[in-house]
PALO-522628 format. One record per residue: chain; x, y, z of N, C-alpha, C in turn. Coordinates in steps of 0.2 Angstrom, whole numbers, m for minus. Layout:
BEGIN
<node chain="A" n_east="X" n_north="Y" n_up="Z" ca_east="X" ca_north="Y" ca_up="Z" c_east="X" c_north="Y" c_up="Z"/>
...
***
This chain:
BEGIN
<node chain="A" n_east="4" n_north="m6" n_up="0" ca_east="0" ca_north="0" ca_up="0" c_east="4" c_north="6" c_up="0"/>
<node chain="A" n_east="12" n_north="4" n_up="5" ca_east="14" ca_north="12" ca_up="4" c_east="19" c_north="12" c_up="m2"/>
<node chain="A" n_east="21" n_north="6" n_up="m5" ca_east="24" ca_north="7" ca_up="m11" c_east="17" c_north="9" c_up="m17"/>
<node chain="A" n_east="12" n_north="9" n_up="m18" ca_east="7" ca_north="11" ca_up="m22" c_east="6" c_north="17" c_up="m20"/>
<node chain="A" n_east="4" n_north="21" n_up="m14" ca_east="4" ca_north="28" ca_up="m13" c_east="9" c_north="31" c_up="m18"/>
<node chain="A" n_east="17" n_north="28" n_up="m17" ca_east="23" ca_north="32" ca_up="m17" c_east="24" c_north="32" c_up="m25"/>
<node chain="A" n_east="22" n_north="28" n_up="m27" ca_east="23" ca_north="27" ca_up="m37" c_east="17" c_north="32" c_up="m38"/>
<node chain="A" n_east="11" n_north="30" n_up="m36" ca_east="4" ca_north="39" ca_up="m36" c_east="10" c_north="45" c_up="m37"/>
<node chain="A" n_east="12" n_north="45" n_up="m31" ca_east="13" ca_north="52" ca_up="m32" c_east="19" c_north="54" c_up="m34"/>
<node chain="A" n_east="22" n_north="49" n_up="m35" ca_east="30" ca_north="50" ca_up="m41" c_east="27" c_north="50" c_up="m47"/>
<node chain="A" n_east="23" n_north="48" n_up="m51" ca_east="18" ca_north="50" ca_up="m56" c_east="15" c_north="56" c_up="m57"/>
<node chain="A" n_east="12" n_north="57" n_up="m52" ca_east="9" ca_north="62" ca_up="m51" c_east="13" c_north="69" c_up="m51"/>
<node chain="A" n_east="20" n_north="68" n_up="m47" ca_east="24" ca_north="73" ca_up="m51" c_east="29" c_north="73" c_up="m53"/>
<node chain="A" n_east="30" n_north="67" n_up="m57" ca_east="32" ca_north="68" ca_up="m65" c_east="26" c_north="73" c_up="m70"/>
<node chain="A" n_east="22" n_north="70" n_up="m71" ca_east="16" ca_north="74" ca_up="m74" c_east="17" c_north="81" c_up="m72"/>
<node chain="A" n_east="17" n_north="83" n_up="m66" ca_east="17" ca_north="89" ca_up="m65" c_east="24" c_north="93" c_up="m69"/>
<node chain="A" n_east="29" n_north="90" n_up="m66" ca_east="38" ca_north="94" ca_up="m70" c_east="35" c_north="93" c_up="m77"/>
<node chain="A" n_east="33" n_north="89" n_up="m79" ca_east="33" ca_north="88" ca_up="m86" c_east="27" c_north="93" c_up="m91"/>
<node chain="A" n_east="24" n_north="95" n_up="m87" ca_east="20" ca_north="100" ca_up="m89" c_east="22" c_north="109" c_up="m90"/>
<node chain="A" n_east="26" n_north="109" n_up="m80" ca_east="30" ca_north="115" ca_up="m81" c_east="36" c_north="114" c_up="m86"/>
<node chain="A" n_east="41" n_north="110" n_up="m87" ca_east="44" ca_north="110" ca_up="m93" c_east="42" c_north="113" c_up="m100"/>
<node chain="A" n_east="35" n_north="108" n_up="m100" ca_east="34" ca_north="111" ca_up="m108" c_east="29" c_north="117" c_up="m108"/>
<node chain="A" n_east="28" n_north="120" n_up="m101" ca_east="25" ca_north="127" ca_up="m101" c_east="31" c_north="134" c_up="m103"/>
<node chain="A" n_east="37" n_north="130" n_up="m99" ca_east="44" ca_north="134" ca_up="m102" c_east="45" c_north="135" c_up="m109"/>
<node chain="A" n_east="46" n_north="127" n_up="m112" ca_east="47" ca_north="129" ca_up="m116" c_east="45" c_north="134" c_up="m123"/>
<node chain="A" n_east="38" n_north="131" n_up="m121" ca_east="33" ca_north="134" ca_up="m127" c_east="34" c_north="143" c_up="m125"/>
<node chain="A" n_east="36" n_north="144" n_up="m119" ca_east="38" ca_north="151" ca_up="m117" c_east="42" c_north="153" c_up="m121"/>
<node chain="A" n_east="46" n_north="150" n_up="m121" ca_east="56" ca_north="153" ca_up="m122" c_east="55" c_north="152" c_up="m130"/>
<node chain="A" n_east="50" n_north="145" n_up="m134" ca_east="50" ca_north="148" ca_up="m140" c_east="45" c_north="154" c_up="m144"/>
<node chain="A" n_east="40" n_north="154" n_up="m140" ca_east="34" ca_north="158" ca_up="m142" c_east="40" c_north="168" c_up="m140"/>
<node chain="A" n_east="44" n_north="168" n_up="m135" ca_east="46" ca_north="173" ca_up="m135" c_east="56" c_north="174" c_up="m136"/>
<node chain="A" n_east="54" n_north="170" n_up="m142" ca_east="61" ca_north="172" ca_up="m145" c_east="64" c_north="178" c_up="m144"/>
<node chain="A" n_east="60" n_north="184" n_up="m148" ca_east="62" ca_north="189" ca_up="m148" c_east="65" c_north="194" c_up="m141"/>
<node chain="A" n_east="61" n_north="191" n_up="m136" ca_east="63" ca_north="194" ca_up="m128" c_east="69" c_north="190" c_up="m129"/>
<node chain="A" n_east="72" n_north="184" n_up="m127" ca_east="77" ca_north="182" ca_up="m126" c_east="82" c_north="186" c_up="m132"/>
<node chain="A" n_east="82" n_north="188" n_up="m136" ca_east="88" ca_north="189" ca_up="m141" c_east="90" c_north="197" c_up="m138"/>
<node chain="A" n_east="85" n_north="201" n_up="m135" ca_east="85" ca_north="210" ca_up="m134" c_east="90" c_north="207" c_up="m129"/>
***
C-alpha cells in the first residue's frame, strides 16, 4: 500500500515537472524575440 501511494505520487509529479517544462518551453519559443533583446 505504501509502495502504491509512493509510485501515485511520483507519477503524479512527473506529470506535473513535465507539464511545467513544456510550459517553459513553449515560453522561451513563443518569446524568442525577448530572449535575443
Amino acid at each position: 500500500n505504501l509502495a502504491q501511494g509512493q509510485n501515485a505520487s511520483l507519477v503524479t509529479f512527473v506529470g506535473y515537472l513535465f507539464s511545467v517544462c513544456l510550459s517553459l518551453y513553449f515560453n522561451c519559443v513563443g518569446g524568442e524575440n525577448l530572449i535575443t533583446e
